[in-house]
C-alpha positions as CSV (number, residue, x, y, z in Angstrom):
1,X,-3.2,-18.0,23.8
2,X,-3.8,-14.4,23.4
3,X,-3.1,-11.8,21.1
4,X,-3.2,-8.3,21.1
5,X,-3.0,-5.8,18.3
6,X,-2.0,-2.6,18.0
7,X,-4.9,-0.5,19.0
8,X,-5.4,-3.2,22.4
9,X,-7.8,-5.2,20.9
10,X,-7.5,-8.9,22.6
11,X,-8.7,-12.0,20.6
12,X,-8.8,-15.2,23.1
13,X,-8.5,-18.0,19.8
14,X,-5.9,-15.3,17.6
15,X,-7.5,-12.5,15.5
16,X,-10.5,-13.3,13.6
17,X,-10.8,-15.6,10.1
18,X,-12.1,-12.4,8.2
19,X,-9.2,-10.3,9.9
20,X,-8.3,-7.9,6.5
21,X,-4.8,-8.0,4.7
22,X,-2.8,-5.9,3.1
23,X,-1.0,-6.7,0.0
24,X,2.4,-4.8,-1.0
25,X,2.9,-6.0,-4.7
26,X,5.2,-5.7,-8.0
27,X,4.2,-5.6,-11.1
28,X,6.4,-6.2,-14.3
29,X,4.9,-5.8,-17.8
30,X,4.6,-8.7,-19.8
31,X,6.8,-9.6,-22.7
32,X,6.3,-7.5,-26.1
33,X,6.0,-4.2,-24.0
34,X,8.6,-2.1,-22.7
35,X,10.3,-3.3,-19.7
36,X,9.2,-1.2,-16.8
37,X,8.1,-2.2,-13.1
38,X,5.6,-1.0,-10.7
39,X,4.5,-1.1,-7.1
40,X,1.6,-0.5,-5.1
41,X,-0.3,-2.4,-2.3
42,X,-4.5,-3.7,-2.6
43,X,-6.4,-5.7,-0.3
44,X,-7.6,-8.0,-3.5
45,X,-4.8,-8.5,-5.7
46,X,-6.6,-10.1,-8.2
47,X,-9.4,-6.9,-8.7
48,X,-5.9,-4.9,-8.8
49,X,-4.1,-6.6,-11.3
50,X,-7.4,-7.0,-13.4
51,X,-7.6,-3.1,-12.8
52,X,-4.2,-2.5,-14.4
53,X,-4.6,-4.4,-17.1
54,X,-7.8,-3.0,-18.3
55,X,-6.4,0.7,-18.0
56,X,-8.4,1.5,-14.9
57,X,-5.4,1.1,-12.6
58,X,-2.8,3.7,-11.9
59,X,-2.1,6.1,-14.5
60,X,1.8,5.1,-14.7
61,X,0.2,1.7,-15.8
62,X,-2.2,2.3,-18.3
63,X,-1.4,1.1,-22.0
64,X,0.8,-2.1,-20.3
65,X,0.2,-5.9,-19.6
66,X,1.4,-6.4,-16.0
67,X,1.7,-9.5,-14.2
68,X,2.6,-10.1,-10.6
69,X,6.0,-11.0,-9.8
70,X,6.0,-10.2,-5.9
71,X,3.9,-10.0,-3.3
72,X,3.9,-9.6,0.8
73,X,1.2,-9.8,3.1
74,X,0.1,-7.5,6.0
75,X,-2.0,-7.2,8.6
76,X,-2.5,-3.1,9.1
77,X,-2.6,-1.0,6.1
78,X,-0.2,1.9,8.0
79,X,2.6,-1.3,8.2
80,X,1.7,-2.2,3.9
81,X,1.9,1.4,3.5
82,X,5.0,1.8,4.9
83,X,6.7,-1.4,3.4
84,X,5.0,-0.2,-0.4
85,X,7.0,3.7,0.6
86,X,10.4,1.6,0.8
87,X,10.1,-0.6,-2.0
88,X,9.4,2.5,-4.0
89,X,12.8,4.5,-3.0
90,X,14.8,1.5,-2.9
91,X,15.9,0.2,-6.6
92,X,18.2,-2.0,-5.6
93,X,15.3,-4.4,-3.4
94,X,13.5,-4.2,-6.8
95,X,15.9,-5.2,-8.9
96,X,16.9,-7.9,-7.1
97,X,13.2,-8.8,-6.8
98,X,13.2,-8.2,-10.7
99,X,16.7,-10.8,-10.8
100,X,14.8,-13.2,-8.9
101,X,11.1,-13.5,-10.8
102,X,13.2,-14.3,-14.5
């Protein structure tokens, strides 16, 4: 069993344990606080959402409680890029992600 990634790389046993991920994730502020959603991707969701919530995250979330209400794992940061663009310009898939965390 081999596998190759993108840039030809060949791992005999599958890529390696400490092999990094990508995290595409939505946020929605917690109840007493507007309503208002946000997405973004990390490699440590857990530093991130610590980040937003002490106002040294992104600017759009400062002054907010977030919690996490979706998250999808990747294994190139072009390909979590990528998904974090469409989730961004497409309100529908966060609404319904939205519908489906209440």
């Amino acid at each position: 069993l081999v596998f190759i990634l993108q840039r030809g790389v060949r791992f005999p046993q599958g890529p390696p344990l400490n092999y990094m991920h990508y995290y595409v994730y939505m946020l929605k502020t917690l109840p007493g606080y507007k309503s208002k959603t946000y997405v973004g991707y990390s490699t440590d969701l857990a530093v991130r959402l610590r980040k937003h919530n002490s106002n040294k995250g992104a600017k759009a979330t400062k002054g907010y409680k977030w919690e996490i209400i979706f998250k999808k794992s990747f294994t190139s940061k072009s390909k979590a890029m990528s998904y974090e663009y469409l989730l961004k310009n497409d309100r529908k898939k966060r609404i319904s992600i939205l519908k489906e965390s209440l």
